[in-house]
VMD Tcl script that builds the backbone (N, CA, C; Angstrom):
set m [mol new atoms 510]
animate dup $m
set s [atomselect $m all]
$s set {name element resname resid chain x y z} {
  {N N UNK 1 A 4.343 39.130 -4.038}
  {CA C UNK 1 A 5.308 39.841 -3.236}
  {C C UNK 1 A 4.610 40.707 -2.186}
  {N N UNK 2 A 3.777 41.544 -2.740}
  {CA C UNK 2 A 2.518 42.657 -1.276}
  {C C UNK 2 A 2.612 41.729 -0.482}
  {N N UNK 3 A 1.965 40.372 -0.771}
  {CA C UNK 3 A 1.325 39.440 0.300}
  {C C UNK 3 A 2.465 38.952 1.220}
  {N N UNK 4 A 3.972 39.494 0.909}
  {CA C UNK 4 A 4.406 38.785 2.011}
  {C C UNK 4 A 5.068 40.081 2.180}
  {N N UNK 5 A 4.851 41.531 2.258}
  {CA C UNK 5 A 5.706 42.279 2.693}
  {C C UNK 5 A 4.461 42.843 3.676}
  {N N UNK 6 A 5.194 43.999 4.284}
  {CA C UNK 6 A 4.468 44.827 5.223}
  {C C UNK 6 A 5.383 45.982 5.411}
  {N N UNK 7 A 4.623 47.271 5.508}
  {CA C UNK 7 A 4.921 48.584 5.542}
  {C C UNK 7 A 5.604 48.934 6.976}
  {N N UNK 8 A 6.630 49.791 7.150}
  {CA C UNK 8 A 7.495 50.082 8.254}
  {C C UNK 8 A 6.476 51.613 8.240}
  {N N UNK 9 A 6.206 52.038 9.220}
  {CA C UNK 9 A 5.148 53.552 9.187}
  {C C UNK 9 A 6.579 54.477 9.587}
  {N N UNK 10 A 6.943 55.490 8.821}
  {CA C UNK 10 A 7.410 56.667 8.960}
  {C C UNK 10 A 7.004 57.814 9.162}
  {N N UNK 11 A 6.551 58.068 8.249}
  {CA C UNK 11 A 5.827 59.822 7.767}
  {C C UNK 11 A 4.548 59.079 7.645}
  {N N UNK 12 A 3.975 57.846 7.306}
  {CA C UNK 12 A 2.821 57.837 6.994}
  {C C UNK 12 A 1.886 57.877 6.001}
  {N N UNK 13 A 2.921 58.859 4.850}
  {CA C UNK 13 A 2.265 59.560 3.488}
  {C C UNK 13 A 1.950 58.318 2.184}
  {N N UNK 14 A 2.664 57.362 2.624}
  {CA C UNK 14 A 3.017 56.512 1.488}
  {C C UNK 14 A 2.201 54.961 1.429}
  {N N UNK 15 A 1.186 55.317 3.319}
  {CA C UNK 15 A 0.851 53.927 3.226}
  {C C UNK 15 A -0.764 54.024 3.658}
  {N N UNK 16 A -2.227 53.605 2.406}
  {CA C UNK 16 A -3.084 53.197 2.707}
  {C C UNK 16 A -3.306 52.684 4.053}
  {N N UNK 17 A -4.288 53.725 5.163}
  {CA C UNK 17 A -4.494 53.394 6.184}
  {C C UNK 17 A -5.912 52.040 6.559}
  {N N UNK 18 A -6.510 51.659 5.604}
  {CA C UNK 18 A -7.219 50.843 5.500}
  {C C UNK 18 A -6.637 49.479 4.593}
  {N N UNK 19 A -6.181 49.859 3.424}
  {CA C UNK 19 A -6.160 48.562 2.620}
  {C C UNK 19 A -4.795 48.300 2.506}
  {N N UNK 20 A -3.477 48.187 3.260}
  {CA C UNK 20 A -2.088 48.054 2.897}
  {C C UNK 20 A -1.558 47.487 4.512}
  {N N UNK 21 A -0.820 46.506 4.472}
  {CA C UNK 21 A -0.030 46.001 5.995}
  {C C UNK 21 A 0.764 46.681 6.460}
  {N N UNK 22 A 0.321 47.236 7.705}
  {CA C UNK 22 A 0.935 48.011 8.208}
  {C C UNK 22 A 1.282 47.530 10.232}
  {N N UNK 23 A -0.235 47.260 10.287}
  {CA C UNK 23 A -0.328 47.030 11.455}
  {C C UNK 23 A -1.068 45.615 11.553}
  {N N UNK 24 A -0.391 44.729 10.655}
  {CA C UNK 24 A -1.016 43.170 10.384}
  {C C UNK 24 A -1.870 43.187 9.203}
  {N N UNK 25 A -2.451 42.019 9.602}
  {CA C UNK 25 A -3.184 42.516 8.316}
  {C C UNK 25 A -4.108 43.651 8.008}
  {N N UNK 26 A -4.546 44.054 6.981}
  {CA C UNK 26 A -4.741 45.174 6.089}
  {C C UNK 26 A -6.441 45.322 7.347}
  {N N UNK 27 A -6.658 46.528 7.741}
  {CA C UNK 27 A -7.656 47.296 9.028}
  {C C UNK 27 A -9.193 47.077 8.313}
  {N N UNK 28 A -9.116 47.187 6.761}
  {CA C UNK 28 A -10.361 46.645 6.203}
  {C C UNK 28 A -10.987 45.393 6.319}
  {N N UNK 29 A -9.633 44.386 6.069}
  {CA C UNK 29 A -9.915 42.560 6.618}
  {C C UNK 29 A -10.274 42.288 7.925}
  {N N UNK 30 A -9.578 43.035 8.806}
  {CA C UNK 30 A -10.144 42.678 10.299}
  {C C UNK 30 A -10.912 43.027 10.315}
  {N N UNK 31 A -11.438 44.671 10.385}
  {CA C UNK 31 A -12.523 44.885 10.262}
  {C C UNK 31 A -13.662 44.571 9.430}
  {N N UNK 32 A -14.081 43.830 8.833}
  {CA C UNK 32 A -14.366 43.342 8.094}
  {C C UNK 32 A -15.984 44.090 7.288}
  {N N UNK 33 A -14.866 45.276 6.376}
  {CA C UNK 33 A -15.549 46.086 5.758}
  {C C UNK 33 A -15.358 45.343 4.104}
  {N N UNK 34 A -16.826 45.256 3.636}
  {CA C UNK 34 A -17.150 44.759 2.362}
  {C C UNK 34 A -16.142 45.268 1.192}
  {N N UNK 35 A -15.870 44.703 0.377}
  {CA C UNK 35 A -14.833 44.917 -0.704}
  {C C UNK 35 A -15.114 45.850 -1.668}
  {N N UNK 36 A -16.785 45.971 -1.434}
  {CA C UNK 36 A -17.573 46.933 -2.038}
  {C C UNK 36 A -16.849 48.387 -2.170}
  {N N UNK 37 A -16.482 48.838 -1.040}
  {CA C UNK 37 A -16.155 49.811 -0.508}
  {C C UNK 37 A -15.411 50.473 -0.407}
  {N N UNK 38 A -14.226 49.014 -0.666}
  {CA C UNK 38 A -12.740 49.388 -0.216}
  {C C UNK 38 A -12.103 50.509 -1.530}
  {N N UNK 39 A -13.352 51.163 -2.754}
  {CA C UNK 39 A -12.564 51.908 -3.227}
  {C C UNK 39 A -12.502 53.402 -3.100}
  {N N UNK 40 A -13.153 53.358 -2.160}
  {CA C UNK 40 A -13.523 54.692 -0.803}
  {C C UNK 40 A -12.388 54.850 -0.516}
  {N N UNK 41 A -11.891 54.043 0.364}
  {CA C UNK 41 A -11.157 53.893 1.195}
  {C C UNK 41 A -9.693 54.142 0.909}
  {N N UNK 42 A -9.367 55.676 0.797}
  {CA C UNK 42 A -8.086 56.510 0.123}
  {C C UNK 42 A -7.329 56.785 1.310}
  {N N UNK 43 A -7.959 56.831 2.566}
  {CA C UNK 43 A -6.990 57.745 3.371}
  {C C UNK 43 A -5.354 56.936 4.030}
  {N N UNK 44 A -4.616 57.483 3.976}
  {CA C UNK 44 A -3.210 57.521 4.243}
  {C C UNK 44 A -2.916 57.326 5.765}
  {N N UNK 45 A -2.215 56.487 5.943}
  {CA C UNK 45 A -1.639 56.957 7.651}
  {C C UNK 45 A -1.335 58.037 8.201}
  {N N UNK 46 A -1.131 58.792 7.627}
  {CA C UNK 46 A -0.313 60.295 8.048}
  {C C UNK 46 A -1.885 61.558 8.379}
  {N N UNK 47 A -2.897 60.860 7.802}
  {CA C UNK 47 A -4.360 61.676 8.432}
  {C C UNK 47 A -4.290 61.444 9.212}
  {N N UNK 48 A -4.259 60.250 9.880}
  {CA C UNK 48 A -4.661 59.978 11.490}
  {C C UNK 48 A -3.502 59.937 12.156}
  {N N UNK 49 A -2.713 61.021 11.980}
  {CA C UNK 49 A -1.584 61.396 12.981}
  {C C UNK 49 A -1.274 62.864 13.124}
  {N N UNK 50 A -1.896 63.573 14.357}
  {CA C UNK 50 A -1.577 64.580 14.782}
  {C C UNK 50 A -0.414 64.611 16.181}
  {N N UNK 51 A 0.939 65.809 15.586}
  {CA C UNK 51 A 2.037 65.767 16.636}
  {C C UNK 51 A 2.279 64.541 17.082}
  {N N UNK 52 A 2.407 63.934 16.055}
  {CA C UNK 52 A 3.301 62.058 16.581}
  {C C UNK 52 A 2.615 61.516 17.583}
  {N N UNK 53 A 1.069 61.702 17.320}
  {CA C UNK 53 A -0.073 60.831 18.232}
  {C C UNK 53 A -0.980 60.344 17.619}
  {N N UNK 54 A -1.741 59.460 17.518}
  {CA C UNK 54 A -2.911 58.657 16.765}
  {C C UNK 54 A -3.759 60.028 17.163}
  {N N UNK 55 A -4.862 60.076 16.183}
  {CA C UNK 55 A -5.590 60.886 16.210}
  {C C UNK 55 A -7.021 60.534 15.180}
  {N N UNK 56 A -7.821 59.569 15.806}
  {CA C UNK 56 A -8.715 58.788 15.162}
  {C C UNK 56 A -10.249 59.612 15.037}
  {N N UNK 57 A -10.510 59.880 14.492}
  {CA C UNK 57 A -11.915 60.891 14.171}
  {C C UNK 57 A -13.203 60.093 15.308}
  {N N UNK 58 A -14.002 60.725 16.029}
  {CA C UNK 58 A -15.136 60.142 16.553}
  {C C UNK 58 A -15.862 59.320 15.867}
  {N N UNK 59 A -16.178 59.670 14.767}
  {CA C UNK 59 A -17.031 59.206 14.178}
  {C C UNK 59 A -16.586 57.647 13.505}
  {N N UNK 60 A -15.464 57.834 13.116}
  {CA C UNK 60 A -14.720 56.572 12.993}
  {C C UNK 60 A -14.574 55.589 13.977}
  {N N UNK 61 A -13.910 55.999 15.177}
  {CA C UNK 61 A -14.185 55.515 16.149}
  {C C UNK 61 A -15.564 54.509 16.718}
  {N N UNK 62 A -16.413 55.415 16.689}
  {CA C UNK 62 A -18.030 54.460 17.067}
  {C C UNK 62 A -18.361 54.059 16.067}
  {N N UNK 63 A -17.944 54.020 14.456}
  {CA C UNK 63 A -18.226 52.820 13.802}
  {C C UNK 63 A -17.213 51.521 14.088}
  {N N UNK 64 A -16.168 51.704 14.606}
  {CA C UNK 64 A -14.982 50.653 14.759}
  {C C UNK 64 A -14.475 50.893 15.932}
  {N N UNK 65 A -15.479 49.935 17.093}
  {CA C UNK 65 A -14.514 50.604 18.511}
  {C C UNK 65 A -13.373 49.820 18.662}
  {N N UNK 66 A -12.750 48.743 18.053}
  {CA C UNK 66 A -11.559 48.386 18.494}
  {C C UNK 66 A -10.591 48.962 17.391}
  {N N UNK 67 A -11.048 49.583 16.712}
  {CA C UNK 67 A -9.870 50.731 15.697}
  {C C UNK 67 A -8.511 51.071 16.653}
  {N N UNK 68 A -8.876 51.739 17.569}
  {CA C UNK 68 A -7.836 52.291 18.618}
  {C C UNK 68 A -7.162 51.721 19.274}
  {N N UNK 69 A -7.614 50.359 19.591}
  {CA C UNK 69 A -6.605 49.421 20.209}
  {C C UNK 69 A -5.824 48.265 18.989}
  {N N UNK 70 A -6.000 48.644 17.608}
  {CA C UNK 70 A -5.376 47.934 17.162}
  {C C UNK 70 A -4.524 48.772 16.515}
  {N N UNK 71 A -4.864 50.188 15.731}
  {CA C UNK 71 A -4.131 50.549 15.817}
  {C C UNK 71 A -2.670 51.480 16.497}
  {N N UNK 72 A -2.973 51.392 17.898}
  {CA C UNK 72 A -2.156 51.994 19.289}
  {C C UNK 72 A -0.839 50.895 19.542}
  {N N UNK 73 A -1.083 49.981 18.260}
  {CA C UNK 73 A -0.293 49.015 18.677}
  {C C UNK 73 A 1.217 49.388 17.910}
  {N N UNK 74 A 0.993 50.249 16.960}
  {CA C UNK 74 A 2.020 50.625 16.026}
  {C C UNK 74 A 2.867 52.022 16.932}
  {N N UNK 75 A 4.066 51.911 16.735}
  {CA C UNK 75 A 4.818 52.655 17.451}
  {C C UNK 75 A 5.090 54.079 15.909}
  {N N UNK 76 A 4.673 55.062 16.403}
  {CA C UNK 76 A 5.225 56.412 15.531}
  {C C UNK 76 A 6.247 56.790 15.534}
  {N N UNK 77 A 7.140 56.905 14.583}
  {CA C UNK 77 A 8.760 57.812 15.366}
  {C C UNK 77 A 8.974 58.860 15.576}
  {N N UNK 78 A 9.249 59.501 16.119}
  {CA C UNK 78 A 9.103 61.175 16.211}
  {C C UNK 78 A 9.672 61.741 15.300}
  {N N UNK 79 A 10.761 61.083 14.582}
  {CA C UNK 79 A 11.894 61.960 13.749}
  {C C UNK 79 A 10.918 61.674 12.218}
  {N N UNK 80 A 10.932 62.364 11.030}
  {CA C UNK 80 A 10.621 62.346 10.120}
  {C C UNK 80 A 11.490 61.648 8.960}
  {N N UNK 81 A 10.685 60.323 8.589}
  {CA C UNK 81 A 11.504 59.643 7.672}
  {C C UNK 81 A 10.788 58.833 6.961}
  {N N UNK 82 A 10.916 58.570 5.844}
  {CA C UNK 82 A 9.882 57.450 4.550}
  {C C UNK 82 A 9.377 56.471 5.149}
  {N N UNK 83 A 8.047 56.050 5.132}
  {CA C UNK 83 A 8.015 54.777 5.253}
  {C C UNK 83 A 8.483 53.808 4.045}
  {N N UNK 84 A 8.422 52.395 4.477}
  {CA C UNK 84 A 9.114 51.473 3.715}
  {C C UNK 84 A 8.781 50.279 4.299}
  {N N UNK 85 A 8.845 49.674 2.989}
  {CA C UNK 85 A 7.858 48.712 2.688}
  {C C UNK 85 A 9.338 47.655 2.586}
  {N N UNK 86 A 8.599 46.574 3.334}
  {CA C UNK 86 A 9.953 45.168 3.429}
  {C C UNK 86 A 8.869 44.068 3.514}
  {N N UNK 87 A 10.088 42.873 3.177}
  {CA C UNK 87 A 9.662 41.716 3.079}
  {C C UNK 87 A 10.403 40.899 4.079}
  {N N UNK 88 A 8.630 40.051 4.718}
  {CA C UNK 88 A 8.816 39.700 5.910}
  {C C UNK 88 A 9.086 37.988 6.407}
  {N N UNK 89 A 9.642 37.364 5.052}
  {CA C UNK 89 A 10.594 36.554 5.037}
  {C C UNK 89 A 11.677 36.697 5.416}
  {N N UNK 90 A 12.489 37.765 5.729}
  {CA C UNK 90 A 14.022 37.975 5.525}
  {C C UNK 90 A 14.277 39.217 6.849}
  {N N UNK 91 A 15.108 38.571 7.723}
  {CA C UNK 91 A 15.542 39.128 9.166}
  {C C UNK 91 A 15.849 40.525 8.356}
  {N N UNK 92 A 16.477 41.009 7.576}
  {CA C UNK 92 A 17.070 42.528 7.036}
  {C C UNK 92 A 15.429 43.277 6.471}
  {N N UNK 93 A 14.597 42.473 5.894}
  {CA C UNK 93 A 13.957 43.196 5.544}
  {C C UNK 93 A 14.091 43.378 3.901}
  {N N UNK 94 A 14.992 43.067 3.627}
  {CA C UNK 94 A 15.175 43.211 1.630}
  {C C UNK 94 A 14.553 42.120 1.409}
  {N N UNK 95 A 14.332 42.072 -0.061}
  {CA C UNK 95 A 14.265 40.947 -0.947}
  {C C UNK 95 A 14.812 40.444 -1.770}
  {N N UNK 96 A 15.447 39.628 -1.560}
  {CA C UNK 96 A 16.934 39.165 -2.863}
  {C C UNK 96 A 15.745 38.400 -3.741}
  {N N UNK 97 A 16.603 38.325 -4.843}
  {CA C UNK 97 A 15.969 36.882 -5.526}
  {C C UNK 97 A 15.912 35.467 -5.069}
  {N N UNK 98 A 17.444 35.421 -4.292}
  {CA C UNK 98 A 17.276 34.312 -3.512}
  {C C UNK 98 A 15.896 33.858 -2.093}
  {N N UNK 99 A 15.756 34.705 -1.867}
  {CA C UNK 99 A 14.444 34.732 -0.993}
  {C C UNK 99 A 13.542 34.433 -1.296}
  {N N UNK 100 A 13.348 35.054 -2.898}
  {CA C UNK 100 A 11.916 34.773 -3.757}
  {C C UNK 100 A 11.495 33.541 -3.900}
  {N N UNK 101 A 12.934 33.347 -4.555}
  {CA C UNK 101 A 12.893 31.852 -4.850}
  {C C UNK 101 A 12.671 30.471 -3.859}
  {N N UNK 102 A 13.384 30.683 -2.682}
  {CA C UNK 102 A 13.106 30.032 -1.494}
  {C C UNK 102 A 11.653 29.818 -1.343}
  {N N UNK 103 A 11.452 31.073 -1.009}
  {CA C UNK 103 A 9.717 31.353 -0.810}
  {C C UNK 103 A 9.026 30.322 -2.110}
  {N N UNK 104 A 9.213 31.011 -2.974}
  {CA C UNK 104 A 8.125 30.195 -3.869}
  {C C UNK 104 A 7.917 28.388 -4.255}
  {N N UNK 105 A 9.738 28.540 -4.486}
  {CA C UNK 105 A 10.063 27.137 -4.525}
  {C C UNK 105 A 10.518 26.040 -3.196}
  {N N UNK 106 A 9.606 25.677 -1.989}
  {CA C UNK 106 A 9.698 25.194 -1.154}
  {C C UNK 106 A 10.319 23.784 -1.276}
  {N N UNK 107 A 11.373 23.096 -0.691}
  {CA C UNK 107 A 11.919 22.096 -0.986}
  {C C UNK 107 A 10.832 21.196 -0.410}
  {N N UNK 108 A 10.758 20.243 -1.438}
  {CA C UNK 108 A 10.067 18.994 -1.012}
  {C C UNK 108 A 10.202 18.144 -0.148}
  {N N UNK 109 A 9.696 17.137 0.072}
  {CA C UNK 109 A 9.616 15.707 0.889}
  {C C UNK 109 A 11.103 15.395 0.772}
  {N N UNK 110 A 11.803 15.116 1.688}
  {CA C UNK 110 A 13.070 13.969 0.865}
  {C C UNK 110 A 12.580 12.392 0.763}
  {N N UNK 111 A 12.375 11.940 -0.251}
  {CA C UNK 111 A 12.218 10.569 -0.452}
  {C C UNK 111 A 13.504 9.651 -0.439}
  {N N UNK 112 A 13.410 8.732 0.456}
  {CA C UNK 112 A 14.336 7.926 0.726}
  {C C UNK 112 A 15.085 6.656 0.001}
  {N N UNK 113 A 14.153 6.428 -0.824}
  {CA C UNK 113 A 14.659 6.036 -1.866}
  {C C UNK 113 A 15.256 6.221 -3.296}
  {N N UNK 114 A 15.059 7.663 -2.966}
  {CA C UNK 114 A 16.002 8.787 -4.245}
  {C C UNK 114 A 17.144 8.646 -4.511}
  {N N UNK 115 A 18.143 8.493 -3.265}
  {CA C UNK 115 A 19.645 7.761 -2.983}
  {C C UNK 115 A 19.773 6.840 -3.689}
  {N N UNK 116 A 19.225 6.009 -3.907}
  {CA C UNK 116 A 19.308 4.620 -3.881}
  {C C UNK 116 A 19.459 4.305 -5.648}
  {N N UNK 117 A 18.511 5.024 -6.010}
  {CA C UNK 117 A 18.458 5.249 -7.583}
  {C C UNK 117 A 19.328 6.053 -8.183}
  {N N UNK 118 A 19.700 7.327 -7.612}
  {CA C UNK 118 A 20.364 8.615 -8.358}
  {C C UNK 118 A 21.547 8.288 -7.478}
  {N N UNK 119 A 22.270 7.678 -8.551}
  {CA C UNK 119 A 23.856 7.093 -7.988}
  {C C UNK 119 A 24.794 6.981 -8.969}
  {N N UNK 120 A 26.199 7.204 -9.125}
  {CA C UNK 120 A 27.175 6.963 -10.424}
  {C C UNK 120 A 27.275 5.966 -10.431}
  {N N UNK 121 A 27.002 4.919 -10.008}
  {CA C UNK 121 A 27.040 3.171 -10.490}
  {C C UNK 121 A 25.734 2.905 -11.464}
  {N N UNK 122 A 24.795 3.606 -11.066}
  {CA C UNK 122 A 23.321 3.597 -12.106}
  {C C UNK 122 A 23.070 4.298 -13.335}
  {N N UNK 123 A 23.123 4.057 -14.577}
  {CA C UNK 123 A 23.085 5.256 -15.720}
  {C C UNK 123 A 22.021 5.637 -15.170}
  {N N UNK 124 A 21.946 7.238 -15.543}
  {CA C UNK 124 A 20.873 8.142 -15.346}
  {C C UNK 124 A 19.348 7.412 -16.248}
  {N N UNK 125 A 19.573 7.392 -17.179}
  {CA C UNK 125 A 18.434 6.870 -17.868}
  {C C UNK 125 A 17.857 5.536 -17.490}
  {N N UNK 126 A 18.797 4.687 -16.686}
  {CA C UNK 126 A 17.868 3.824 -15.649}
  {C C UNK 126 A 17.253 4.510 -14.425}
  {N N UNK 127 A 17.720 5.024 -13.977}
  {CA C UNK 127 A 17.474 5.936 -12.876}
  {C C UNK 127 A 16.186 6.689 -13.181}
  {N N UNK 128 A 16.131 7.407 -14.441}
  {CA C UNK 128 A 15.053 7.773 -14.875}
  {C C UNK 128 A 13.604 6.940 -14.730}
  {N N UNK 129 A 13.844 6.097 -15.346}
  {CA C UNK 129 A 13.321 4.702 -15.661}
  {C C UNK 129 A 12.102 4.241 -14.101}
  {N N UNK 130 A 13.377 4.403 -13.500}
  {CA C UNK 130 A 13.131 3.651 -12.067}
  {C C UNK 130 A 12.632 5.033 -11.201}
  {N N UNK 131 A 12.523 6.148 -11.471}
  {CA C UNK 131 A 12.316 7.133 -11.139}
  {C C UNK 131 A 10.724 7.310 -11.455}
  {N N UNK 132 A 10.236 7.596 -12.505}
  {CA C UNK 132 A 8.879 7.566 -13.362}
  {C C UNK 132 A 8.332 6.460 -12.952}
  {N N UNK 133 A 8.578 5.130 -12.713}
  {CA C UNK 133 A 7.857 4.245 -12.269}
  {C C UNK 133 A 7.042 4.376 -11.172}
  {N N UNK 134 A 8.101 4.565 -9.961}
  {CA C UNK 134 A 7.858 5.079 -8.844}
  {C C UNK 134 A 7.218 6.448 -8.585}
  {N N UNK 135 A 7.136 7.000 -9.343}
  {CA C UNK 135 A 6.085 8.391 -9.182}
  {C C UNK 135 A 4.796 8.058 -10.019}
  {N N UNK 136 A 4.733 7.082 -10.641}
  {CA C UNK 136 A 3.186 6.596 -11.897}
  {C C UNK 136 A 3.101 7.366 -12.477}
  {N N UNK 137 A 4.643 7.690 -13.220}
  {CA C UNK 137 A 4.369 8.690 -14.197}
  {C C UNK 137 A 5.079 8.224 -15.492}
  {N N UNK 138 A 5.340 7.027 -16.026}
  {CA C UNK 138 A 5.611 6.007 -16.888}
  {C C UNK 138 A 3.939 6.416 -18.129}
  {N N UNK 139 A 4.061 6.494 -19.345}
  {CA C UNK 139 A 3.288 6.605 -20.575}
  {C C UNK 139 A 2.418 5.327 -20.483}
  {N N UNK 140 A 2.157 4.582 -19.778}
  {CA C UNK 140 A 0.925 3.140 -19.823}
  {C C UNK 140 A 0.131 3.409 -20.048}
  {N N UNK 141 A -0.896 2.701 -20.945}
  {CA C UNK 141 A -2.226 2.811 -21.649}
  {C C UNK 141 A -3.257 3.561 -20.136}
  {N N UNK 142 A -2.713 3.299 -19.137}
  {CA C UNK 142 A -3.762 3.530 -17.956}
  {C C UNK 142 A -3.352 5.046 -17.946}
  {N N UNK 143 A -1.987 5.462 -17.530}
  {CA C UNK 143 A -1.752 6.666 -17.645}
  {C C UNK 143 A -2.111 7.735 -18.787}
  {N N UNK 144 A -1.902 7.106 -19.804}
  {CA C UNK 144 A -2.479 7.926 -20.942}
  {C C UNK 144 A -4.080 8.330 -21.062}
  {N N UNK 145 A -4.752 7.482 -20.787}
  {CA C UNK 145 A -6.175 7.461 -20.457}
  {C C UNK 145 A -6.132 8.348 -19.500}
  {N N UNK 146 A -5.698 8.813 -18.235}
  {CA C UNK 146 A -5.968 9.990 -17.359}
  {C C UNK 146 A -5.935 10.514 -17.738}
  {N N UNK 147 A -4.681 10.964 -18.567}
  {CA C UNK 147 A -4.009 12.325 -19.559}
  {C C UNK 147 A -5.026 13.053 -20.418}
  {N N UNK 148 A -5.919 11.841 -20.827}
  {CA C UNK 148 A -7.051 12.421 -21.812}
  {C C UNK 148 A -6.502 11.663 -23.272}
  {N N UNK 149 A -5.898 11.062 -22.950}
  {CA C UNK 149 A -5.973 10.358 -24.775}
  {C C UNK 149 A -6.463 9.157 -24.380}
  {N N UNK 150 A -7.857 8.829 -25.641}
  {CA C UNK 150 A -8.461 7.372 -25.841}
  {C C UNK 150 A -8.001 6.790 -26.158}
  {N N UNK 151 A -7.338 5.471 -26.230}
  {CA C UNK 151 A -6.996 4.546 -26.610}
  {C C UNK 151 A -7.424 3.309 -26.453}
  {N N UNK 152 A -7.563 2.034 -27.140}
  {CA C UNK 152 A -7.793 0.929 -26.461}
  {C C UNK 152 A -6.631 0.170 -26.365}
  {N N UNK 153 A -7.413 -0.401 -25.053}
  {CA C UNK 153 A -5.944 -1.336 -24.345}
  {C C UNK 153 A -6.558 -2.111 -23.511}
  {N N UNK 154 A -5.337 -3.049 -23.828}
  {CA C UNK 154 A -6.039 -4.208 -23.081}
  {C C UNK 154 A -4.664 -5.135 -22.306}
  {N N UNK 155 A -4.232 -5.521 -21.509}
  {CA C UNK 155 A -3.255 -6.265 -20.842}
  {C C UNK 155 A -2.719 -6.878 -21.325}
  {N N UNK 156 A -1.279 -7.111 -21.756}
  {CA C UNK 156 A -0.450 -8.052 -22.768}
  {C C UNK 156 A -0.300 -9.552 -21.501}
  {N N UNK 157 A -0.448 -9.510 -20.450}
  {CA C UNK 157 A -0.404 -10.545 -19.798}
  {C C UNK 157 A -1.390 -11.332 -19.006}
  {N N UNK 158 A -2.277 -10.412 -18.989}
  {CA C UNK 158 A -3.927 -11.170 -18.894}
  {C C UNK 158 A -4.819 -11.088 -19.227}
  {N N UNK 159 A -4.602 -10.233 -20.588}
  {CA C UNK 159 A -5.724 -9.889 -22.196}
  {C C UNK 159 A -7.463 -9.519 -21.300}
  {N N UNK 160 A -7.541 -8.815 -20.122}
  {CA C UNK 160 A -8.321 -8.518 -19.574}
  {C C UNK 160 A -8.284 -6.954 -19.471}
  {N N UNK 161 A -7.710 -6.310 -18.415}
  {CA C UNK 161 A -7.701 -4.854 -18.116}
  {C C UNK 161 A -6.881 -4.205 -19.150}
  {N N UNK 162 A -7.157 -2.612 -18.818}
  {CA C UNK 162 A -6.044 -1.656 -19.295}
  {C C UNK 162 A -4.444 -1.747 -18.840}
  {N N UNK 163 A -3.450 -1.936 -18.973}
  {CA C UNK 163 A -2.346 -2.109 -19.159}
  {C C UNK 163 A -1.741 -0.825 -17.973}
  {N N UNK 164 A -1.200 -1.258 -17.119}
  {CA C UNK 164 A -1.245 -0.612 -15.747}
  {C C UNK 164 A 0.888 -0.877 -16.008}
  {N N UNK 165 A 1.225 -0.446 -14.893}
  {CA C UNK 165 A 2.445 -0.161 -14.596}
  {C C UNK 165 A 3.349 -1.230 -13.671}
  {N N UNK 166 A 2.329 -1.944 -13.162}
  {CA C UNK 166 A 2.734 -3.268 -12.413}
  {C C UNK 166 A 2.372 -4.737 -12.549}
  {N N UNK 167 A 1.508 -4.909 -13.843}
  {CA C UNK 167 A 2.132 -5.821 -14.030}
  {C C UNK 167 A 3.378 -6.118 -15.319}
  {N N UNK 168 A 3.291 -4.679 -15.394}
  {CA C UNK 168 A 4.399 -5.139 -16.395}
  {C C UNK 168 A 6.203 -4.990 -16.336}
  {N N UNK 169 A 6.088 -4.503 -14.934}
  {CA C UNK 169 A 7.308 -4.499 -14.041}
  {C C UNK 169 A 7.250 -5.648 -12.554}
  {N N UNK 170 A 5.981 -5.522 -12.553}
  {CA C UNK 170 A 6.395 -6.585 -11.177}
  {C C UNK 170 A 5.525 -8.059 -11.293}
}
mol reanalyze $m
mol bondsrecalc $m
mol representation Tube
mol addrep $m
């Protein structure tokens, strides 16, 4: 969930000025300060804001001269209010469950021959059938052998190979 939200800057108080999204990604990654480190790295947005202006220390500065132009990019509000943290899947900014789920569970390929099988004229358990085939995911001595179980096998129709999925359908 962090990984797909990002911080709205208010007051400032609430959001890691190095390791938290605020102004893209997290000012430690761009800058690309060692991970070593990053447990230094306590200070808050709301330090580097004097009278609703960036206010970046010198010394900070000439270790990170593009500090200032990346962070000048974030707009301050003048009025005093929480920051808040949203998720940046979703035009509002909330996170339903439905979102989550979207997000996580991405709809697949449509396979075109899915129709064709998953139909009320077809019992499901043919469908099944004809389903598992077509994905090579049918229990055959060959499949089982990937799976990790030994078995021996040998071809009921040309007493040669392991027992595969086509010739014993096609």
């Amino acid at each position: 969930m962090i990984e797909n939200s990002k911080w709205l800057v208010g007051n400032g108080e609430s959001v890691n000025f190095w390791l938290e999204s605020w102004c893209g990604p997290p000012l430690a990654t761009i800058l690309n300060i060692h991970p070593n480190y990053w447990h230094h790295l306590t200070a808050t947005v709301s330090d580097f804001i004097r009278d609703s202006k960036w206010s970046i220390p010198i010394s900070v500065q000439s270790a990170f001269p593009t500090l200032r132009q990346i962070v000048s990019q974030v707009t301050i509000p003048f009025e005093d209010r929480h920051d808040r943290l949203v998720w940046i899947n979703n035009n509002s900014g909330d996170m339903t469950f439905k979102d989550a789920f979207l997000y996580k569970c991405k709809p697949g390929a449509t396979i075109k021959w899915a129709k064709s099988i998953w139909c009320s004229d077809i019992p499901p358990s043919k469908s099944m059938l004809v389903w598992r085939l077509m994905q090579d995911k049918l229990p055959t001595d060959e499949n089982l052998m990937i799976r990790g179980c030994s078995i021996p096998s040998m071809c009921s129709s040309c007493y040669h190979f392991t027992e595969t999925s086509f010739p014993l359908f096609f």
